[in-house]
Biopython code that builds the backbone (N, CA, C, O; Angstrom):
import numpy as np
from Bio.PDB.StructureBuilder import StructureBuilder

atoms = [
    (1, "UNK", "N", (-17.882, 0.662, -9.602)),
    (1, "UNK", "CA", (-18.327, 1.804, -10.379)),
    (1, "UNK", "C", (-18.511, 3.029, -9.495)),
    (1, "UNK", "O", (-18.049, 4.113, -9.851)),
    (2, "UNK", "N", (-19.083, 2.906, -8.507)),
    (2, "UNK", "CA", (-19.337, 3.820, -7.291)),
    (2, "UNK", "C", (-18.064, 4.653, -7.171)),
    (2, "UNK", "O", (-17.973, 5.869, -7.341)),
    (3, "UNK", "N", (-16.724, 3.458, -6.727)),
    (3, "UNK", "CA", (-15.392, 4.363, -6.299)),
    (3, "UNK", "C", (-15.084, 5.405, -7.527)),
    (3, "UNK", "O", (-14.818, 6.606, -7.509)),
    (4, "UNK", "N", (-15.242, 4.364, -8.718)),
    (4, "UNK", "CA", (-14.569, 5.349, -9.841)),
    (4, "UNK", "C", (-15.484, 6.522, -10.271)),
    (4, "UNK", "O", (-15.063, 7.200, -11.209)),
    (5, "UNK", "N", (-16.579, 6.832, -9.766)),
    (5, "UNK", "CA", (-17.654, 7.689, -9.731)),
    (5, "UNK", "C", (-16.735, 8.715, -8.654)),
    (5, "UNK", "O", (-17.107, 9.884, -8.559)),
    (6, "UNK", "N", (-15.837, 8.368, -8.053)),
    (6, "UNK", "CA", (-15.889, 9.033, -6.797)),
    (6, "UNK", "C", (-14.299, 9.882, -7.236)),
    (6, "UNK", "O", (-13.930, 10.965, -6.781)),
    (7, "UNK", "N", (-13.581, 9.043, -8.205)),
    (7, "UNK", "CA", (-12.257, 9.181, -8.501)),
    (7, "UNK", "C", (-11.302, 8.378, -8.255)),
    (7, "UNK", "O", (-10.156, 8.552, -8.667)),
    (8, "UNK", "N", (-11.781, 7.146, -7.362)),
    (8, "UNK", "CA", (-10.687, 6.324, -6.592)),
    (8, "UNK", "C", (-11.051, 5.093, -6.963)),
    (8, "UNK", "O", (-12.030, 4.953, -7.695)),
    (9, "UNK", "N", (-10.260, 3.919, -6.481)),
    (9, "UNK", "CA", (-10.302, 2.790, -6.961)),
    (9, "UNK", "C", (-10.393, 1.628, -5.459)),
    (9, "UNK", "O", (-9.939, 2.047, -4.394)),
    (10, "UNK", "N", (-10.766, 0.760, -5.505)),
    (10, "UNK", "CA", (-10.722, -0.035, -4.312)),
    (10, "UNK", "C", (-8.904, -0.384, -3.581)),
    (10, "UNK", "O", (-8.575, -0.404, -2.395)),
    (11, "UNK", "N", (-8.065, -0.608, -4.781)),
    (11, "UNK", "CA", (-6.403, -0.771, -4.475)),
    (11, "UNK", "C", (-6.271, 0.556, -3.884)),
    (11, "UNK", "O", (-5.694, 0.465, -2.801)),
    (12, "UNK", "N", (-6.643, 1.967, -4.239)),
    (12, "UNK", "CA", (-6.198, 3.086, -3.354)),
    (12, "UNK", "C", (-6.923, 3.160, -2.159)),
    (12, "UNK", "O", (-6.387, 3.232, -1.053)),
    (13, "UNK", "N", (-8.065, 3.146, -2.347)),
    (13, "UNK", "CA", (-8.678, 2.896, -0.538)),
    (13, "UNK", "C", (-7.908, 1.818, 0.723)),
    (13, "UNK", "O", (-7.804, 1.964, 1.941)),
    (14, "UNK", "N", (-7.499, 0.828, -0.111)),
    (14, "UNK", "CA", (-6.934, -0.344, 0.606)),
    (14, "UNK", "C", (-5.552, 0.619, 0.993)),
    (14, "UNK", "O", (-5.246, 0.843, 2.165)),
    (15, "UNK", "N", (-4.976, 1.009, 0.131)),
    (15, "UNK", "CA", (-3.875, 1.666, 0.464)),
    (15, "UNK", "C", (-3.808, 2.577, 1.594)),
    (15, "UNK", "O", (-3.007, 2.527, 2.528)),
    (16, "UNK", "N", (-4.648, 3.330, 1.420)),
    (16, "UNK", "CA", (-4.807, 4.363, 2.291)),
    (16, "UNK", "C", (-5.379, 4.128, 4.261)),
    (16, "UNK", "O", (-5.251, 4.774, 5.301)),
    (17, "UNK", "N", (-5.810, 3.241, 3.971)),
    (17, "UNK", "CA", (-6.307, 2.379, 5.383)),
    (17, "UNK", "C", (-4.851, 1.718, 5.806)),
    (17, "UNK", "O", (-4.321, 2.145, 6.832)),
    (18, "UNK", "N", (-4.075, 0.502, 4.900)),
    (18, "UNK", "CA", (-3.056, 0.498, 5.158)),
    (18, "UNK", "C", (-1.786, 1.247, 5.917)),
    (18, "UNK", "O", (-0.998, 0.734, 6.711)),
    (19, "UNK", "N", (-1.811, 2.259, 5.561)),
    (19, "UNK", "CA", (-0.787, 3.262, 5.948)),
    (19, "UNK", "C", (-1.195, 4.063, 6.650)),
    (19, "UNK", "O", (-0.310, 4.880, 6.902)),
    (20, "UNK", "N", (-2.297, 4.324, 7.224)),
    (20, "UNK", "CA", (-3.395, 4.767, 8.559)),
    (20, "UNK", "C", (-2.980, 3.812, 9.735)),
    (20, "UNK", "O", (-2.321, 4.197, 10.700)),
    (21, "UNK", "N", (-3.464, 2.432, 9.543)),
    (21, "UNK", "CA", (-3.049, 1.268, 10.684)),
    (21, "UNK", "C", (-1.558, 1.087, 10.802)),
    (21, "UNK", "O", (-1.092, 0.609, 11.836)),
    (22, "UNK", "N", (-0.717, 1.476, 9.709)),
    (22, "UNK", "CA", (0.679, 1.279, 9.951)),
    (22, "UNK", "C", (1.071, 2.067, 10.786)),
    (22, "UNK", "O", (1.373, 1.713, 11.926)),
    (23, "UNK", "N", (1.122, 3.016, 10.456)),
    (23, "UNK", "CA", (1.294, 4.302, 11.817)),
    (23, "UNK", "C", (0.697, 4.029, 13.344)),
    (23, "UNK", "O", (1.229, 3.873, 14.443)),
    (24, "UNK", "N", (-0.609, 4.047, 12.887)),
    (24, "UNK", "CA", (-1.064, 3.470, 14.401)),
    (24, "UNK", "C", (-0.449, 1.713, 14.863)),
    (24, "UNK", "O", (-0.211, 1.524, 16.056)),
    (25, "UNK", "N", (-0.299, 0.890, 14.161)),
    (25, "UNK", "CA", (0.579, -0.313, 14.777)),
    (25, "UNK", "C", (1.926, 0.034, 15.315)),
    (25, "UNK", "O", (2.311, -0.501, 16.355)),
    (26, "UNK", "N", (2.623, 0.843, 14.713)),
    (26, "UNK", "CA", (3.742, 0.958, 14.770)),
    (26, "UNK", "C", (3.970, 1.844, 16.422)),
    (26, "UNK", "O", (5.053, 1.898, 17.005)),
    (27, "UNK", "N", (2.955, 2.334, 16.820)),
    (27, "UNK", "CA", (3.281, 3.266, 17.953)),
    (27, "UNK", "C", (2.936, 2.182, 19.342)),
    (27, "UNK", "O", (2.780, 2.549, 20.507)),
    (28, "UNK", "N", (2.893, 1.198, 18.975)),
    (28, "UNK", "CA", (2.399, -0.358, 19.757)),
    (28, "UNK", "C", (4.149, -1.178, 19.916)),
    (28, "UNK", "O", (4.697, -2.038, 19.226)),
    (29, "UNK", "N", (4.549, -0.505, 21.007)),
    (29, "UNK", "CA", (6.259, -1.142, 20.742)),
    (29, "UNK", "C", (6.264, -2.530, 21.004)),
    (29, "UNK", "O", (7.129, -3.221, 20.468)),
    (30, "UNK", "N", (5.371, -3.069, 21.797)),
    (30, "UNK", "CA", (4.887, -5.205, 21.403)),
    (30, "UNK", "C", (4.524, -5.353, 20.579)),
    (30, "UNK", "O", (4.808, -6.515, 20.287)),
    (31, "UNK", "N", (3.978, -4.916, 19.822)),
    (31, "UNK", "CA", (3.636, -5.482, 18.320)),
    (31, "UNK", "C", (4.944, -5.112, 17.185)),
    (31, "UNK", "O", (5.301, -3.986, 16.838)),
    (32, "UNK", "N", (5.634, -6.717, 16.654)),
    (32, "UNK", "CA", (6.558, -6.437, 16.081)),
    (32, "UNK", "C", (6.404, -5.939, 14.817)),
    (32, "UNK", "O", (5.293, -5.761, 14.318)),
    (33, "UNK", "N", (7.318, -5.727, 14.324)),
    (33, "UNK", "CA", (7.208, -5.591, 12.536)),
    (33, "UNK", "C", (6.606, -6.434, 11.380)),
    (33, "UNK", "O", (5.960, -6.105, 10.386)),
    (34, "UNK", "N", (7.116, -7.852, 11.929)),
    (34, "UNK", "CA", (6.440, -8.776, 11.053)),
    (34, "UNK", "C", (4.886, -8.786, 11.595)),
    (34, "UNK", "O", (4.071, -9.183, 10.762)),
    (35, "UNK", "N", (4.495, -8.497, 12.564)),
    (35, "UNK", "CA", (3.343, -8.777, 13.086)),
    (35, "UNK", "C", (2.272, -7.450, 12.309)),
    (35, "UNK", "O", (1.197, -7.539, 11.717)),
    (36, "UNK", "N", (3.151, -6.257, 12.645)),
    (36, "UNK", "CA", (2.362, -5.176, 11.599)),
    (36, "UNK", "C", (2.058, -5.993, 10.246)),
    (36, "UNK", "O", (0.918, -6.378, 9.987)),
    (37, "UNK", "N", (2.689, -6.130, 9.762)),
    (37, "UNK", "CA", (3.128, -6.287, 8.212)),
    (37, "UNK", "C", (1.466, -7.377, 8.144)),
    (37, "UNK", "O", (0.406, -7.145, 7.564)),
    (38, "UNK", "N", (1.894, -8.552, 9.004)),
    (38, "UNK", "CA", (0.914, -9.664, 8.426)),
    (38, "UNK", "C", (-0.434, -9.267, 9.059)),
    (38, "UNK", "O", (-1.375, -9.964, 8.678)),
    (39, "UNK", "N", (-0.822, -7.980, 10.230)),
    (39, "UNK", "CA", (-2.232, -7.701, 10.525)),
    (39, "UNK", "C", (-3.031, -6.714, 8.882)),
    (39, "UNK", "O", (-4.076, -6.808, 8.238)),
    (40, "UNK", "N", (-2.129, -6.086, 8.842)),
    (40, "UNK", "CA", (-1.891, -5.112, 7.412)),
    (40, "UNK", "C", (-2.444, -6.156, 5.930)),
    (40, "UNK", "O", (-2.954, -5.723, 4.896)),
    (41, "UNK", "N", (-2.176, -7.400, 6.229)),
    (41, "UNK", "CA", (-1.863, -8.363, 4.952)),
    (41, "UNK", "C", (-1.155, -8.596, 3.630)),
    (41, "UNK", "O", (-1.403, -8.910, 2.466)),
    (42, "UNK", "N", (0.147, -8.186, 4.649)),
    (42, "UNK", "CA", (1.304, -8.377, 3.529)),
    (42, "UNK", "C", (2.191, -10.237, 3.956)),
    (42, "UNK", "O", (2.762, -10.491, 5.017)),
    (43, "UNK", "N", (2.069, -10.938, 3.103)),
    (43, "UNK", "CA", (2.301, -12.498, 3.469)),
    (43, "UNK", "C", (4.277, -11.860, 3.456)),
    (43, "UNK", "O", (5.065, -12.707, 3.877)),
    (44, "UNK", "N", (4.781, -10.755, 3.088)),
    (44, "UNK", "CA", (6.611, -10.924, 3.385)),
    (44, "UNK", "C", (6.414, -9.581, 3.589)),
    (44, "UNK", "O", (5.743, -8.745, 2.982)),
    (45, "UNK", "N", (7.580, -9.496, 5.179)),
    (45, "UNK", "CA", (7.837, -8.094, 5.550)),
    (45, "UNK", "C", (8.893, -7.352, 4.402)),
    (45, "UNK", "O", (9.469, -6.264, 4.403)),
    (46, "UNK", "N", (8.870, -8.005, 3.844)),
    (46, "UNK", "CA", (9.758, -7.082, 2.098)),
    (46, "UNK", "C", (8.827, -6.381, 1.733)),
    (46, "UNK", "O", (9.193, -5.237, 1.462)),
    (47, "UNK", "N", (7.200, -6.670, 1.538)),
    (47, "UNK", "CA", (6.365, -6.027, 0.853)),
    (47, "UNK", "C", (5.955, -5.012, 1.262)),
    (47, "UNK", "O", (5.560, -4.059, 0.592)),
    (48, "UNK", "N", (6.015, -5.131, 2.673)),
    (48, "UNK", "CA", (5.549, -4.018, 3.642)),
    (48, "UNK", "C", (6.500, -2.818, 3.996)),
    (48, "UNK", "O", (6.147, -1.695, 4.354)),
    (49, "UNK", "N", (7.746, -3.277, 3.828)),
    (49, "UNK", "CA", (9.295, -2.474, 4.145)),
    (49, "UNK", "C", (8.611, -1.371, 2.807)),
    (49, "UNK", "O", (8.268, -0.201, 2.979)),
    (50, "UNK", "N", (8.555, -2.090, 1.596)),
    (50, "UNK", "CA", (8.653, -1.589, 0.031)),
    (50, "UNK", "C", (7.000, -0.280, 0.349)),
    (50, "UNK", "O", (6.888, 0.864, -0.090)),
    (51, "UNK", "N", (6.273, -0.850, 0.988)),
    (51, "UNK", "CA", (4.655, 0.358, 0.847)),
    (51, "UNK", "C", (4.818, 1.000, 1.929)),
    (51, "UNK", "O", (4.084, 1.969, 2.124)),
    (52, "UNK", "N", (5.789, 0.650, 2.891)),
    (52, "UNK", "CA", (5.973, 1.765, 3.903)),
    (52, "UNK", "C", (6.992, 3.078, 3.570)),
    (52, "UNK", "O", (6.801, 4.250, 3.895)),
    (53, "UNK", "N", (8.125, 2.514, 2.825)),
    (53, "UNK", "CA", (9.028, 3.146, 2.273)),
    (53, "UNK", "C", (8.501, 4.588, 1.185)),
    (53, "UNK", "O", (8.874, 5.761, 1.145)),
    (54, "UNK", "N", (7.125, 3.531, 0.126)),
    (54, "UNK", "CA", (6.676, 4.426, -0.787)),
    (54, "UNK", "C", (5.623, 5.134, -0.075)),
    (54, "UNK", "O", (5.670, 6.190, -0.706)),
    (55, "UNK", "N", (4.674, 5.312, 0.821)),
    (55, "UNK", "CA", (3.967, 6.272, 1.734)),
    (55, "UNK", "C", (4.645, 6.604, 2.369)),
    (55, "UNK", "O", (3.964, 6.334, 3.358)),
    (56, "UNK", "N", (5.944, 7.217, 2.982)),
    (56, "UNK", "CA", (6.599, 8.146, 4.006)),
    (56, "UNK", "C", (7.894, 8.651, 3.980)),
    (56, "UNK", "O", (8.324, 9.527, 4.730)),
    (57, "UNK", "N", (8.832, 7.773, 2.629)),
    (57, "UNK", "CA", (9.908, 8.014, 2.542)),
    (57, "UNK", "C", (11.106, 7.167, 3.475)),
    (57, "UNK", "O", (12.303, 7.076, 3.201)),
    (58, "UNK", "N", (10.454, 6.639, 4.545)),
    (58, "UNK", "CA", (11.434, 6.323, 5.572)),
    (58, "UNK", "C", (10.938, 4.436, 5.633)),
    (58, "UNK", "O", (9.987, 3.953, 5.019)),
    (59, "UNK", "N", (12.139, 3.489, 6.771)),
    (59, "UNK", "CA", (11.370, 2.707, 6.994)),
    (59, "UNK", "C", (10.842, 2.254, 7.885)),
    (59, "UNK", "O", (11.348, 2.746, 8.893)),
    (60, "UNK", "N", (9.911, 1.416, 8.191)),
    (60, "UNK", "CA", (9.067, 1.443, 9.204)),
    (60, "UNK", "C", (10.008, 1.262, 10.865)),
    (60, "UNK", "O", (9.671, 1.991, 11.797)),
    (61, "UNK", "N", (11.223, 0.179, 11.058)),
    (61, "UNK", "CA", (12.102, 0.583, 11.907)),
    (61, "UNK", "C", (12.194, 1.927, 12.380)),
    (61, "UNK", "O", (11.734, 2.381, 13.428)),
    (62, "UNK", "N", (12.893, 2.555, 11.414)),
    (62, "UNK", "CA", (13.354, 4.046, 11.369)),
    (62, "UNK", "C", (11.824, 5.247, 12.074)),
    (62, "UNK", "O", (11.804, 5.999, 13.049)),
    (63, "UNK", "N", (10.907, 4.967, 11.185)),
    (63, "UNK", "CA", (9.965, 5.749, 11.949)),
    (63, "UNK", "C", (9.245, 5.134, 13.144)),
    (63, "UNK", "O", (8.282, 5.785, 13.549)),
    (64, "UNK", "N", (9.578, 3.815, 13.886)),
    (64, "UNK", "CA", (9.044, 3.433, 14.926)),
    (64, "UNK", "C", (10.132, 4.029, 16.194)),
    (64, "UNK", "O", (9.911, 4.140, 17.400)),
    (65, "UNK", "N", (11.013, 4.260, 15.631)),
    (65, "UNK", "CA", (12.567, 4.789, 16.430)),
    (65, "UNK", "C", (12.514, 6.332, 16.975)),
    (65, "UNK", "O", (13.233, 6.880, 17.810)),
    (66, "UNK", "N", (11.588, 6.763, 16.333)),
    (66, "UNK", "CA", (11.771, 8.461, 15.885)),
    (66, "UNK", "C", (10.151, 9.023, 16.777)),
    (66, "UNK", "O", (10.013, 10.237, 16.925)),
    (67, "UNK", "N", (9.088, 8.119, 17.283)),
    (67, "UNK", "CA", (8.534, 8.439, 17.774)),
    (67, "UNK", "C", (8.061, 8.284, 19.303)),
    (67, "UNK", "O", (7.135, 8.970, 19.735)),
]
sb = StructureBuilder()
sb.init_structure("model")
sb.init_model(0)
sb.init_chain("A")
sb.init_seg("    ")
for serial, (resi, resn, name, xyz) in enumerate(atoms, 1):
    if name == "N":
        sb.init_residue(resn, " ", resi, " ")
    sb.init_atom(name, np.array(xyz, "f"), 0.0, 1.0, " ", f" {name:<3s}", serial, name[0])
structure = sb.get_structure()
């Protein structure tokens, strides 16, 4: 009740932390992809390809390449 007091929901907070640590995992070139994906808690790097894709446009390869 609190979040939705606030405007937000617990799935968007989760989201948003998500794609905070993705960025920051991703700049960790030993820590692989699947390893992001499952610290994140996605059980298939499909799921994670798919919420990285929809927060940045790009995929997580591609923007680990580019920085």
């Amino acid at each position: 009740r609190q979040l939705a007091q606030e405007g937000t929901s617990f799935s968007e907070v989760l989201d948003q932390l998500r794609q905070r640590l993705a960025l920051r995992y991703l700049k960790e070139e030993r820590v692989s992809l699947q390893q992001v994906a499952w610290l994140l808690g996605y059980s298939e790097i499909g799921a994670f390809n798919h919420a990285f894709k929809r927060w940045t446009g790009t995929s997580p390869g591609r923007a680990r390449n580019l920085q």
